[in-house]
C-alpha positions in Angstrom: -11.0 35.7 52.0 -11.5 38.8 50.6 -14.9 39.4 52.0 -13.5 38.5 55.8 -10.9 41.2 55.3 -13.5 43.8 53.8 -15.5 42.8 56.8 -12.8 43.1 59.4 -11.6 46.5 57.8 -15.1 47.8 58.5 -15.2 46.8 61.8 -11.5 48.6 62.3 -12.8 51.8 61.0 -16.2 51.5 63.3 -14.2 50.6 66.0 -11.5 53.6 65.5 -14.5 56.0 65.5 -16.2 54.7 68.3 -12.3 55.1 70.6 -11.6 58.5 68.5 -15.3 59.5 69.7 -14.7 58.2 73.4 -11.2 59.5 74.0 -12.6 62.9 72.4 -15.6 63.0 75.0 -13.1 62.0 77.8 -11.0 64.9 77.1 -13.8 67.5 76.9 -14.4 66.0 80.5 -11.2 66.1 81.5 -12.3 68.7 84.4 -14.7 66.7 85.5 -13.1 63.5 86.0 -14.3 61.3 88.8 -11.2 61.8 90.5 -11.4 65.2 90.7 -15.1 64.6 91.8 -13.8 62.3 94.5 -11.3 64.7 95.8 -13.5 67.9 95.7 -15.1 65.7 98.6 -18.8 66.4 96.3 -20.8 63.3 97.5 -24.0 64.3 95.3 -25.7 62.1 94.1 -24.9 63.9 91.0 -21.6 63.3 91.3 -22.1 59.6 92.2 -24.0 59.4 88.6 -20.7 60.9 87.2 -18.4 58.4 88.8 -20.2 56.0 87.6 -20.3 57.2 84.1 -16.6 58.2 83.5 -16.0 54.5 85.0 -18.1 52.9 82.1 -16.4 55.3 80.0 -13.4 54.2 80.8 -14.3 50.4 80.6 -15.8 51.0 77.3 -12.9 52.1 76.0 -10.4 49.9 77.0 -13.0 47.0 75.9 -12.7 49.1 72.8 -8.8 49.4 72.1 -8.9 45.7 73.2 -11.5 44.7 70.4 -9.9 47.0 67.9 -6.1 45.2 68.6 -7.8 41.9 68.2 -9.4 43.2 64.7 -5.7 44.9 63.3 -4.2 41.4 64.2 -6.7 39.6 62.7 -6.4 42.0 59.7 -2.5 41.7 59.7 -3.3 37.5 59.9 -5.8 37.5 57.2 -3.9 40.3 54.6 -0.7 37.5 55.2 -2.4 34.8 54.4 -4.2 36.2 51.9 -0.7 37.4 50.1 0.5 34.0 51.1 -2.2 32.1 49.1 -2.0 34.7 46.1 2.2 33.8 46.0 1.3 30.3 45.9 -1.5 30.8 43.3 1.1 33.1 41.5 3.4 30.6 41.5 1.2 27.3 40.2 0.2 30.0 37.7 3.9 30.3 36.5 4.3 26.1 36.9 1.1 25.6 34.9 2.2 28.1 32.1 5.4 26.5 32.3 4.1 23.3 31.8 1.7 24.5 29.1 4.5 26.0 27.1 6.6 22.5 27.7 3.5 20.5 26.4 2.9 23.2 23.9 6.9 22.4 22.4 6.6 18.5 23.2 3.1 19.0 20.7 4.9 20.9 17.7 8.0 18.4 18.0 5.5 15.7 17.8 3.8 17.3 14.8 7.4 17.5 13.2 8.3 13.8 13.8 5.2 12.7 12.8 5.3 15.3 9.4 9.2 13.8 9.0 8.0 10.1 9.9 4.9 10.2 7.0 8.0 12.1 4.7 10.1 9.1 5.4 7.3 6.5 4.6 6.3 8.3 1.4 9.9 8.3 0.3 10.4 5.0 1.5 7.2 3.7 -0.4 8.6 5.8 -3.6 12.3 4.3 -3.2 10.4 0.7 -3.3 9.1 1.5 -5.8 11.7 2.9 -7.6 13.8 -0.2 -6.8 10.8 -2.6 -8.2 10.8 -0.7 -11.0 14.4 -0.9 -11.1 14.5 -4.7 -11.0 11.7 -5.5 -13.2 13.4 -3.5 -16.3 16.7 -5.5 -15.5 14.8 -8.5 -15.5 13.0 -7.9 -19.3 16.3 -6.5 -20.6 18.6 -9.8 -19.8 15.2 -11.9 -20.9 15.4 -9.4 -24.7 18.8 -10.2 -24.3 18.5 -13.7 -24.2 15.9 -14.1 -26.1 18.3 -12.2 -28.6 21.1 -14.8 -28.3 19.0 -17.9 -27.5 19.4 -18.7 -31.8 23.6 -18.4 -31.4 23.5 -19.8 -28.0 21.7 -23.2 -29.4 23.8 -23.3 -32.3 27.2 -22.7 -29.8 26.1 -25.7 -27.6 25.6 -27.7 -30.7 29.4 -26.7 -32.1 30.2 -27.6 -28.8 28.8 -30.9 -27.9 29.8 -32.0 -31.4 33.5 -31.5 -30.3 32.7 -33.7 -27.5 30.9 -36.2 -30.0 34.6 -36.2 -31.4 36.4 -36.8 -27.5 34.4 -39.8 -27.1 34.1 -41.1 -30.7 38.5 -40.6 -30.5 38.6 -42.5 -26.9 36.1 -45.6 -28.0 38.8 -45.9 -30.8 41.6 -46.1 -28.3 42.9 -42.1 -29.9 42.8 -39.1 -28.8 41.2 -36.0 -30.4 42.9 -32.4 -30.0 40.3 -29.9 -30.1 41.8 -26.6 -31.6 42.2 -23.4 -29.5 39.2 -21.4 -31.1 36.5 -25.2 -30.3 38.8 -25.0 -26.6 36.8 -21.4 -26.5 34.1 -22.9 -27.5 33.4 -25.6 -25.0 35.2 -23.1 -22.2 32.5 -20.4 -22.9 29.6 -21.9 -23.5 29.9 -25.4 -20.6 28.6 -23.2 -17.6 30.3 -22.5 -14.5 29.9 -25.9 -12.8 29.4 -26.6 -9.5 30.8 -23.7 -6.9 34.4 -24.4 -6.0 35.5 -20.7 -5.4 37.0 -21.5 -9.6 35.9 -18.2 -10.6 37.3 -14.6 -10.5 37.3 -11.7 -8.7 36.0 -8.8 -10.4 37.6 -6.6 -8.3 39.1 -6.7 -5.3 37.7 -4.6 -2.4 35.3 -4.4 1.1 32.4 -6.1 0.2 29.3 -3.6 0.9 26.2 -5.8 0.7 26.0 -9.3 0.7 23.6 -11.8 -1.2 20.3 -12.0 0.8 20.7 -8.5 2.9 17.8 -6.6 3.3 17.8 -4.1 0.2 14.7 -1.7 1.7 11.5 -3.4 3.0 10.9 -6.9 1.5 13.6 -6.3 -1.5 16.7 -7.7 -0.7 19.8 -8.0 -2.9 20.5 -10.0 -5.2 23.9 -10.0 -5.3 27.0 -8.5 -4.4 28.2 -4.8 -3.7 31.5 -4.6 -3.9 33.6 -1.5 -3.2 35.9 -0.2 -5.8 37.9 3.1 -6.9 37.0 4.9 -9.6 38.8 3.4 -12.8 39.7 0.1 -11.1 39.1 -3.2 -14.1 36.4 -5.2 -13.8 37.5 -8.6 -14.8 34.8 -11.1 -16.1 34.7 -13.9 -13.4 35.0 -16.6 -16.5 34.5 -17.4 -20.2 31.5 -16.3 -21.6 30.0 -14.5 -24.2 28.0 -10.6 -23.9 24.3 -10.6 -24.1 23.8 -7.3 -22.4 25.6 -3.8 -22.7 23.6 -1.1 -21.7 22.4 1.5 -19.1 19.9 0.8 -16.9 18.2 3.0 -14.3 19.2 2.1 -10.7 22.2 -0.3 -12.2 24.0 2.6 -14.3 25.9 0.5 -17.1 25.3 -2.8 -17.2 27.5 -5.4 -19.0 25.5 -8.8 -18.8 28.1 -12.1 -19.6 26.5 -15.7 -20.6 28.6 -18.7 -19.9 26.4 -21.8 -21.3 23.9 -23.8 -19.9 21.8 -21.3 -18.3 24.5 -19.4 -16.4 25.1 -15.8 -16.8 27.0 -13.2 -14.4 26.1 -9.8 -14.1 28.2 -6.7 -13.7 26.6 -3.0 -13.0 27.2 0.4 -11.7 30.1 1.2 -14.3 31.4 4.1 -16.3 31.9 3.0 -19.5 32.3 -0.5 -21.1 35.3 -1.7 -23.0 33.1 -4.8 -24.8 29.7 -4.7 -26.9 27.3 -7.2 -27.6 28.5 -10.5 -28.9 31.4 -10.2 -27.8 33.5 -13.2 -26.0 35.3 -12.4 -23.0 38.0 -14.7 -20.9 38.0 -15.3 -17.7 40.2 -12.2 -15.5 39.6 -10.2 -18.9 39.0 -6.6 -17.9 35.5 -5.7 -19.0 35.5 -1.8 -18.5 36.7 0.3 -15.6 34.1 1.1 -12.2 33.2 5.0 -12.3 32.8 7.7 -10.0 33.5 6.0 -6.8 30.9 3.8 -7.1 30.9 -0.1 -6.1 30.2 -2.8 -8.5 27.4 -5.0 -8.4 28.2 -8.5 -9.3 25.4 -10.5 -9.6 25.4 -14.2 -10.9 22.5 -15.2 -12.1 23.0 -18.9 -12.2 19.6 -20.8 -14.3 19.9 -24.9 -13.7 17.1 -25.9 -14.6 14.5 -23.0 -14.1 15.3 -21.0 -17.1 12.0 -19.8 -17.4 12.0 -18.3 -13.9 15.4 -17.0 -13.9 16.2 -17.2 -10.1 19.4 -15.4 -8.9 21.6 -17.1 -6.8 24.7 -16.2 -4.4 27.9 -15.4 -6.8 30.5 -15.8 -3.7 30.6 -19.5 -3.6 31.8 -19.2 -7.5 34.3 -17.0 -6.3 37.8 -17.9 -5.4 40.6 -16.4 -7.9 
């Protein structure tokens, strides 16, 4: 396009010489015009010649002005669409930097979700970690616990089934034997939590948080309940038992761990402080210590039938009732 325009501006300027150099030789003949040849009544054939001459002049240069008008409009047409294109290329230039700059911003906020996703993973991967690790130190500290109790937890069941020796011996005789408040503790404490008939007690009252069976973070799930408390509410054991476990353990904060015979145990975490110690027996709705810092308390009641070696944990709700 350019070229055609340098072209046709060439032509222009040849063609503006070639009138400027016509209408300058007409007017140093003005004098001598054929019409004044005509009139002066000179039939020459000199004159003829000059006639003849002026009239191609005159031809010339109207083919002239005519050819130069064609080349200006052309020039005007090409210049406009020349200016036209260059607009429209200016303005795809501004839509394709715009677009650039858009992709450009769509690239770095790509580049930050996919920094923040891998962030997320890693801390997500950690945190599971974390929570594994969590969970397998729970797991050896109630087994050290009951390892630790297993000799006074044995010799309990025996005291206990011997007082039952005595019901039955008492009731084949057609009596009755009265077992005394501290072997009525006994039996209470160490004969399990039966069968789930909502018989147990509340720990606290409050929303419940997480359920038994939600999805902790990827495959963990929890193991028992989240409760919500205030801080310094009681915790109240859910029923007669004796304390294996009282002690802090990362992920759990205190953790106050409660036997209740036969395998069944109930635990109780997130807590300030604790108001029993090892060994100690506890009675059912007895407060065990007061919940800290706004935090909920996680009940979990580890209920052993006959798996005591594998120690699965079981939904404490059903137990619940009181």
């Amino acid at each position: 396009m350019n070229a055609s325009i340098a072209k046709l501006e060439q032509q222009k300027a040849i063609q503006e010489r070639n009138l400027a150099a016509q209408l300058d030789a007409a007017f140093r003949q003005g004098e001598h015009t054929g019409i004044q040849l005509i009139l002066s009544g000179e039939e020459s054939q000199r004159g003829q010649r000059l006639q003849a001459y002026f009239g191609y002049l005159n031809q010339a240069r109207q083919e002239t002005i005519a050819e130069l008008k064609q080349t200006r409009e052309q020039v005007a047409s090409q210049k406009a669409e020349l200016e036209e294109k260059q607009s429209q290329q200016q303005t795809l230039l501004y839509e394709q930097r715009a677009q650039q700059a858009k992709l450009e911003q769509a690239r770095n906020e790509r580049k930050k979700t996919l920094a923040g996703l891998e962030s997320s993973i890693q801390q997500g991967q950690q945190q599971l970690s974390e929570l594994r690790a969590n969970e397998s130190r729970l797991r050896n500290s109630i087994a050290r616990a009951e390892a630790a109790a297993k000799a006074r937890a044995e010799r309990e069941a025996r005291e206990a089934q011997a007082v039952r020796d005595k019901q039955q011996e008492a009731s084949r005789k057609g009596t009755t034997y009265k077992p005394t408040e501290s072997e009525r503790s006994l039996m209470s404490r160490t004969g399990g939590l039966g069968a789930p008939r909502g018989q147990a007690y509340w720990p606290v009252r409050g929303p419940i948080l997480h359920r038994y069976g939600e999805r902790l973070q990827g495959e963990l799930r929890w193991k028992g309940m989240v409760i919500g408390a205030s801080e310094g509410t009681e915790v109240k054991a859910i029923a007669d038992g004796r304390v294996i476990l009282a002690d802090w353990l990362q992920g759990y904060g205190l953790v106050v761990v409660v036997e209740h015979g036969k395998g069944d145990m109930s635990l109780y975490g997130y807590n300030q402080s604790a108001l029993v110690s090892v060994g100690a027996q506890v009675r059912a709705g007895q407060p065990n210590r007061p919940c800290g810092q706004q935090r909920p308390v996680r009940v979990g009641h580890r209920f052993i039938l006959k798996f005591v070696a594998q120690g699965q944990a079981v939904n404490p709700q059903p137990w619940l009732g009181r």
